[in-house]
Residue frames as qw, qx, qy, qz and C-alpha x, y, z in Angstrom:
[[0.000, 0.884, 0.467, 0.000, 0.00, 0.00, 0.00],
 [0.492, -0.572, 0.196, 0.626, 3.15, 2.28, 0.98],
 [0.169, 0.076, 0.658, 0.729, 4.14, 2.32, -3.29],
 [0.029, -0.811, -0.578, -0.084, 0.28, 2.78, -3.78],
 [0.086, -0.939, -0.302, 0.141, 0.43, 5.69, -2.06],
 [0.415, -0.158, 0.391, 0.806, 3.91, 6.83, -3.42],
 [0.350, 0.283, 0.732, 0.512, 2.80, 6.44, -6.54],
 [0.033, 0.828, 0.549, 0.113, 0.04, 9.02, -6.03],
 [0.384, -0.754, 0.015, 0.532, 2.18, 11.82, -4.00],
 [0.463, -0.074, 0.535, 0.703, 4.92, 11.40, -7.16],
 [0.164, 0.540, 0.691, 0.452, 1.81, 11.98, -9.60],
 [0.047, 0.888, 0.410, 0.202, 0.06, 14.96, -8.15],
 [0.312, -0.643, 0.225, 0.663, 3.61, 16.74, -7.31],
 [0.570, 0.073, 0.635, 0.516, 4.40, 16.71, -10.79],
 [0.157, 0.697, 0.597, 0.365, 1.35, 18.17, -11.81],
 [0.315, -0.866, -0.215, 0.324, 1.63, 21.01, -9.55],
 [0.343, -0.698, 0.211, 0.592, 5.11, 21.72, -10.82],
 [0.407, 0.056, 0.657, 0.632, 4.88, 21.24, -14.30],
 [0.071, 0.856, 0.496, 0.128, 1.94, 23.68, -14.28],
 [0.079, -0.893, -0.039, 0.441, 3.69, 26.16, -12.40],
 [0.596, -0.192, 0.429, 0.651, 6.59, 25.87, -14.93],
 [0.316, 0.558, 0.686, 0.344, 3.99, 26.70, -17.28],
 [0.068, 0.346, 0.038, 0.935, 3.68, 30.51, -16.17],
 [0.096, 0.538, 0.689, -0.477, -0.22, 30.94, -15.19],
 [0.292, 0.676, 0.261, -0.624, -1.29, 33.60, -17.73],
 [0.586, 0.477, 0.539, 0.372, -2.45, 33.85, -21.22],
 [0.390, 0.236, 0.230, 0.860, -2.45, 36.54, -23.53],
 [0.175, -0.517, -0.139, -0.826, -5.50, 38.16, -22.14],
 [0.020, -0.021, -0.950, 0.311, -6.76, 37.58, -18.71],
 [0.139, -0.438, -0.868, -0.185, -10.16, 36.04, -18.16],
 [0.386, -0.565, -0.232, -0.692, -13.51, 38.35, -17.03],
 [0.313, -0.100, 0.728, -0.601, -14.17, 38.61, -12.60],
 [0.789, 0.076, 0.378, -0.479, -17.55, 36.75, -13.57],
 [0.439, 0.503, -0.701, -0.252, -15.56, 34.00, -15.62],
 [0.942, -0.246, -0.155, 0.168, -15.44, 30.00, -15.13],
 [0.553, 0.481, -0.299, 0.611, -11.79, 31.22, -14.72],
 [0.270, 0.289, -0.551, 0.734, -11.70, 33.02, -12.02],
 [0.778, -0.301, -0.090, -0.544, -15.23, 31.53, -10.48],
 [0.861, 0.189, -0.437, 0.181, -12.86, 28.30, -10.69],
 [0.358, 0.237, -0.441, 0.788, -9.63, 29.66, -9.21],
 [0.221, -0.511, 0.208, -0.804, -11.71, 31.17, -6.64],
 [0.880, -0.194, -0.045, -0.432, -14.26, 28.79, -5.47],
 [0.835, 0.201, -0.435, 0.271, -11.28, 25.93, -5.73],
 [0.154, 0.565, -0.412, 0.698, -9.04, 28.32, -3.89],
 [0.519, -0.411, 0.195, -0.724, -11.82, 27.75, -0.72],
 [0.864, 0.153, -0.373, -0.302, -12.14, 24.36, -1.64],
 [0.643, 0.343, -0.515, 0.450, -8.81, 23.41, -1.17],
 [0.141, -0.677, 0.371, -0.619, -8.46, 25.39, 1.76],
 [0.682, -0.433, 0.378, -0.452, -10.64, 23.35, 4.06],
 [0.960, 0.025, -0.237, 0.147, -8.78, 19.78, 2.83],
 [0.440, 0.585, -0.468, 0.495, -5.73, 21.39, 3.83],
 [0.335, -0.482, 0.532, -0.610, -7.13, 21.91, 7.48],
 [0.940, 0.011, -0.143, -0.308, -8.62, 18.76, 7.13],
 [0.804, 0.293, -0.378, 0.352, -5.10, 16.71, 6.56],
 [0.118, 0.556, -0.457, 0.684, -3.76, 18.96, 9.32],
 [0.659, -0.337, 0.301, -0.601, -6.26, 17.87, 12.21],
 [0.989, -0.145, 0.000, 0.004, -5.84, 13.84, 11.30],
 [0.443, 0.484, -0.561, 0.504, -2.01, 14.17, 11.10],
 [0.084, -0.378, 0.714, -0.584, -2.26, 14.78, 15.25],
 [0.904, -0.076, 0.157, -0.390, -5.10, 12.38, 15.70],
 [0.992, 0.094, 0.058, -0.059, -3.49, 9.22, 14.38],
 [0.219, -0.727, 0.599, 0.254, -0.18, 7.83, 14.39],
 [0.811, 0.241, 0.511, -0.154, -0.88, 5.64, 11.37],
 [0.224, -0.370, 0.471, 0.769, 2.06, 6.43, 8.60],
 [0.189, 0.259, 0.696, 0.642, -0.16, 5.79, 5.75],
 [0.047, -0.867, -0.495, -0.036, -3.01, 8.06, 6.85],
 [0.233, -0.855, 0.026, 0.462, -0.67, 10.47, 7.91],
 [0.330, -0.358, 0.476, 0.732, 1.31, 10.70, 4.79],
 [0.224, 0.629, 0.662, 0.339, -1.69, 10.73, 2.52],
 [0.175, -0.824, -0.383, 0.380, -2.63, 13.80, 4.92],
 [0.281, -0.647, 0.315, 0.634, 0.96, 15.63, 4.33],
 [0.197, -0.156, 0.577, 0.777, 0.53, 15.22, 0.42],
 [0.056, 0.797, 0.572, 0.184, -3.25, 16.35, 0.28],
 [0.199, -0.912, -0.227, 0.277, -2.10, 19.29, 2.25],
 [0.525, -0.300, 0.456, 0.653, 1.08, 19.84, 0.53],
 [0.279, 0.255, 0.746, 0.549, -0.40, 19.43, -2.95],
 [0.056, -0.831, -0.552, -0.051, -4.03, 21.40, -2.12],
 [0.191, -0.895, -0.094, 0.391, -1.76, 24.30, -0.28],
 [0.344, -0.462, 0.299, 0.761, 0.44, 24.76, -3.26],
 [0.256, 0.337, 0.775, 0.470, -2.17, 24.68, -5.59],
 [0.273, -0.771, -0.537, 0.206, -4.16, 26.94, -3.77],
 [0.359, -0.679, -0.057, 0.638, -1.59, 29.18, -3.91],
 [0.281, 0.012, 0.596, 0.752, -1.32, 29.19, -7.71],
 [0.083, -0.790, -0.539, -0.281, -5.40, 30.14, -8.06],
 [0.189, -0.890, -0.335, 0.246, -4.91, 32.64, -5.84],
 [0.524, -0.343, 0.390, 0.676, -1.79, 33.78, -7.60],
 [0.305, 0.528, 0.642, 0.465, -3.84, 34.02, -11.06],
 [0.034, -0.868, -0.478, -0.133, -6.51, 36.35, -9.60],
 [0.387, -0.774, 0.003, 0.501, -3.76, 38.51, -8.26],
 [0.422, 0.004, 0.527, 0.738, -1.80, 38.07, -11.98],
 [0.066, 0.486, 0.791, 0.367, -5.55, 38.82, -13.53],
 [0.036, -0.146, 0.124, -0.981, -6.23, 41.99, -11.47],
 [0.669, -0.256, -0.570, -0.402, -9.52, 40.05, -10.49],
 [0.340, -0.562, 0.415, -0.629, -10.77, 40.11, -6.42],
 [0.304, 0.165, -0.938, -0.022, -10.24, 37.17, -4.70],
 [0.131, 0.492, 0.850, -0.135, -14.05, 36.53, -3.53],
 [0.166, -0.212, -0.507, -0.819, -17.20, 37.46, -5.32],
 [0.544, -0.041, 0.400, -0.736, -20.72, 38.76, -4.11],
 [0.719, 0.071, -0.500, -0.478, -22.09, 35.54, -6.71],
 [0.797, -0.426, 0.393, -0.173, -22.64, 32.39, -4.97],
 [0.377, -0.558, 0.738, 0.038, -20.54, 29.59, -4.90],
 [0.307, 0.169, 0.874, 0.338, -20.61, 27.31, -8.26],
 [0.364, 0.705, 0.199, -0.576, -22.15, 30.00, -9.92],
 [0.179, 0.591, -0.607, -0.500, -19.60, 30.02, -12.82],
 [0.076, -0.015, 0.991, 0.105, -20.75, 26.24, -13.17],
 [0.402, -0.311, -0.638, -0.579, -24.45, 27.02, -13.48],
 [0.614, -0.261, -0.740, 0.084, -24.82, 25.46, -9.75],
 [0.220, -0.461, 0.301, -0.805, -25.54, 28.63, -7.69],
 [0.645, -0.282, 0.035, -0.709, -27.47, 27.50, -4.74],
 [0.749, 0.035, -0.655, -0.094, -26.56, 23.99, -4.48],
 [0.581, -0.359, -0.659, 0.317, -25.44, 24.51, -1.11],
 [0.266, -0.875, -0.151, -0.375, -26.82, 27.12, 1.46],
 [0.084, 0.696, -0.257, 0.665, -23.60, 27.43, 3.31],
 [0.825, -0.496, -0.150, -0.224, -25.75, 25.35, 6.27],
 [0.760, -0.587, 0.263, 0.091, -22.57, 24.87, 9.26],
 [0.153, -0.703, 0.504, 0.477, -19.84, 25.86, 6.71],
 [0.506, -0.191, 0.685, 0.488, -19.99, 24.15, 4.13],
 [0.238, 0.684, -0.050, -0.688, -20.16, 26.14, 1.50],
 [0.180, 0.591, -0.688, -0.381, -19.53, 23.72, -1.54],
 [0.941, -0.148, 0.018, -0.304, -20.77, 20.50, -2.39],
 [0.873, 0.250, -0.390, 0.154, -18.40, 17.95, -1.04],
 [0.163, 0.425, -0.477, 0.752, -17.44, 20.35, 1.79],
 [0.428, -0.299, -0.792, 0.318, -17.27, 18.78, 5.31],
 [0.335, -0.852, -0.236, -0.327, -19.85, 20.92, 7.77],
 [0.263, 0.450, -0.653, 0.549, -17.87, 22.37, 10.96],
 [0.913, -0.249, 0.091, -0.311, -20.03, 19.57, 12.97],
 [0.957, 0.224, -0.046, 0.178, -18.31, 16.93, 11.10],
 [0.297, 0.613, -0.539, 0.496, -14.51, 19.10, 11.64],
 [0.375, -0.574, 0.444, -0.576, -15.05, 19.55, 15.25],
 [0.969, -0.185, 0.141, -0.078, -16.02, 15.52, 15.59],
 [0.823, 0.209, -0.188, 0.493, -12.55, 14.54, 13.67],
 [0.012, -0.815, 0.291, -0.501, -10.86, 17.00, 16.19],
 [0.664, -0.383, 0.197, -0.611, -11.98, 14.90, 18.76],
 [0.987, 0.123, 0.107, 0.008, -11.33, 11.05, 17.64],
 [0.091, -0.711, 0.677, 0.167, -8.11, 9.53, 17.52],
 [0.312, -0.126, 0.929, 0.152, -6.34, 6.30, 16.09],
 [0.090, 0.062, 0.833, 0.542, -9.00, 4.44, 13.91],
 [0.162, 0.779, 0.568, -0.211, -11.90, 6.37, 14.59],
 [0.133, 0.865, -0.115, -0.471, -10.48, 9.74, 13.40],
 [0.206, -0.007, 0.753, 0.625, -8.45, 7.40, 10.19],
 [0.166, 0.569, 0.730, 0.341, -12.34, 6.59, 8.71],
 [0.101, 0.881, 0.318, -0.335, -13.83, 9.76, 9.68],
 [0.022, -0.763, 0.366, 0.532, -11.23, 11.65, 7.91],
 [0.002, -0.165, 0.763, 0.625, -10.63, 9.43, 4.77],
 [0.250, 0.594, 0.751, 0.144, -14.62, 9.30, 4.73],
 [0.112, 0.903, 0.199, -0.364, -14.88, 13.03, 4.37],
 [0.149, -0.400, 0.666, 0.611, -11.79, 13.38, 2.03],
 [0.242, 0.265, 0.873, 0.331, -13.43, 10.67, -0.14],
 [0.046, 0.797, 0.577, -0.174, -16.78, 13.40, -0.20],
 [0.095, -0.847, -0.007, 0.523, -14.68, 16.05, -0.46],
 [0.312, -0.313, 0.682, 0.582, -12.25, 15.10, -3.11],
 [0.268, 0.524, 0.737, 0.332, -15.71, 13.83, -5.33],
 [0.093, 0.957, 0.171, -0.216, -17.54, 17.26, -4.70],
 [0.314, -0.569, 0.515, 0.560, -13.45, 18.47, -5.84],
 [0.372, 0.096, 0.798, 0.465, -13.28, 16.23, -8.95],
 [0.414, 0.650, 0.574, 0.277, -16.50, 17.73, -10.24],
 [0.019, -0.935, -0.158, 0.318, -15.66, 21.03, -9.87],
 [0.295, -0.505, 0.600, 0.546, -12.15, 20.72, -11.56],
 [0.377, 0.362, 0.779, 0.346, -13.98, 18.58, -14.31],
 [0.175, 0.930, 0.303, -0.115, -16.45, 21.94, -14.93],
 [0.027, -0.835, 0.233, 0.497, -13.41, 23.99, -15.10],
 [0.430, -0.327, 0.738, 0.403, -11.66, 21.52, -17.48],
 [0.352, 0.629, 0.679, 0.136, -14.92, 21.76, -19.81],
 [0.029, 0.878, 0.467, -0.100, -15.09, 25.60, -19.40],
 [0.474, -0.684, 0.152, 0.533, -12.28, 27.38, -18.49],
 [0.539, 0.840, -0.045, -0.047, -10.59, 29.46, -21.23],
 [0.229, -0.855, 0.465, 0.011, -6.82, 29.64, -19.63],
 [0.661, 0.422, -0.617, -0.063, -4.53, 26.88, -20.68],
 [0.247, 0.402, -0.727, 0.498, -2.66, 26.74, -17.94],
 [0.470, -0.127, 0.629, -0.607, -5.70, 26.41, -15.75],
 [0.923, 0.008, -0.098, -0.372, -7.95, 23.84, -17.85],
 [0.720, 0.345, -0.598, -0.065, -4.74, 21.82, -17.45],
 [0.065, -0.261, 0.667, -0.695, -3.93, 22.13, -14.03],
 [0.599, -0.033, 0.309, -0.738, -7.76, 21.43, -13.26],
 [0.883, 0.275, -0.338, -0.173, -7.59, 18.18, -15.46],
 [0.267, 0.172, -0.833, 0.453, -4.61, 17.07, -13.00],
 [0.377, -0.238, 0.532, -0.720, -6.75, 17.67, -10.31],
 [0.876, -0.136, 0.249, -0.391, -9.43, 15.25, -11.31],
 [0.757, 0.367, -0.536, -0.061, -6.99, 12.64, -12.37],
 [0.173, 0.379, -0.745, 0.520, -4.80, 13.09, -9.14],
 [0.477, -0.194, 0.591, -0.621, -8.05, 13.22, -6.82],
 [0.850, 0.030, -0.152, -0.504, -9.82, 10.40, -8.39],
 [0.701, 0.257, -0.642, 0.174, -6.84, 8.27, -7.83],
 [0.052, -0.137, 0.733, -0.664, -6.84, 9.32, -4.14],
 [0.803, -0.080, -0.010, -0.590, -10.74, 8.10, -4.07],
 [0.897, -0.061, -0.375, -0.225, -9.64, 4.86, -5.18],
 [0.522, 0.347, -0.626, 0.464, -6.74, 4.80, -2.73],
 [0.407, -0.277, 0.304, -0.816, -9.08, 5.96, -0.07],
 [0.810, -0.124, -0.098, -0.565, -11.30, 3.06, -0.59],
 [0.864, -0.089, -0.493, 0.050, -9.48, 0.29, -0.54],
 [0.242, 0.337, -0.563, 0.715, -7.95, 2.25, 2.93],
 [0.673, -0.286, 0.032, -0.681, -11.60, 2.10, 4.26],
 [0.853, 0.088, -0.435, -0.274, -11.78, -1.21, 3.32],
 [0.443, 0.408, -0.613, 0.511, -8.67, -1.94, 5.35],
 [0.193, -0.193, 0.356, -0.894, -10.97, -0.12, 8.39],
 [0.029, 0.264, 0.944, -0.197, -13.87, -2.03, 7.95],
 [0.265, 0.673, 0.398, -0.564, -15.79, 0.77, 6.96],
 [0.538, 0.401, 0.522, 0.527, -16.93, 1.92, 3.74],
 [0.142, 0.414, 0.048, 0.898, -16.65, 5.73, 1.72]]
């Protein structure tokens, strides 16, 4: 499982750096009410809360393979994170909007925000505050069942930009994303599985 999860870290560094290599800006930049920078924005949030996620089961569990998944979601999510938010700063373009969330996708409204979670696939801060709480193999499943939720609600949102987006550099970057997170789903599952518990 160890390789397994190598194998994944190896795969969504790459992507990270072979994007940034790439610059971040076309010849023109994209409109404030763009999938562009609806994308980069909304992602930008996205990301955030996996990062705090990966940070809270790191001190809960002393399980190396949960905890190194953690350190290269949070790694990977906070240096991506930093490249969207980089754009909108490249793009002269504020870095939150009065529109709702998944607006730029059609999908205003999908969630009302209800205990933070502002995004489909985003964990409520019920569901944080419980994996605060839990250690060892209660806080592993709780945390690689909310990843696994988060990462799908992720995957479609990267998949929208990867349809929409105009930027190169970002439809390609967003096309890592759902390749990288879909492989952490399936690496998630068969880590459930491991747990006895399922997504």
């Amino acid at each position: 499982m160890a390789v397994a999860v190598a194998g994944v870290l190896v795969a969504a560094g790459a992507i990270t750096y072979s994007v940034a290599e790439d610059g971040g800006a076309d010849a023109a930049a994209p409109a404030a009410d763009s999938a562009d920078a609806g994308f980069a924005r909304d992602m930008a949030v996205h990301h955030q809360q996996a990062v705090e996620m990966s940070y809270i089961v790191r001190d809960r569990t002393d399980d190396e393979e949960v905890r190194r998944l953690a350190y290269d979601i949070a790694q990977t999510q906070a240096n991506q994170r930093g490249m969207l938010l980089g754009w909108l700063d490249l793009w002269g373009l504020p870095k939150v909007s009065s529109k709702e969330p998944m607006s730029w996708m059609g999908m205003g409204g999908m969630s009302d925000g209800e205990d933070g979670a502002l995004m489909p696939g985003m964990a409520t801060n019920t569901e944080l505050k419980k994996l605060g709480t839990l250690n060892g193999k209660a806080a592993e499943v709780l945390f690689l069942q909310l990843m696994t939720k988060h990462h799908k609600g992720g995957v479609h949102m990267a998949q929208g930009c990867a349809d929409k987006c105009t930027v190169g550099v970002e439809k390609r970057l967003a096309q890592g994303m759902v390749e990288a997170q879909q492989s952490e789903i399936d690496l998630m599952a068969g880590m459930l599985k491991a747990r006895g518990a399922k997504p």
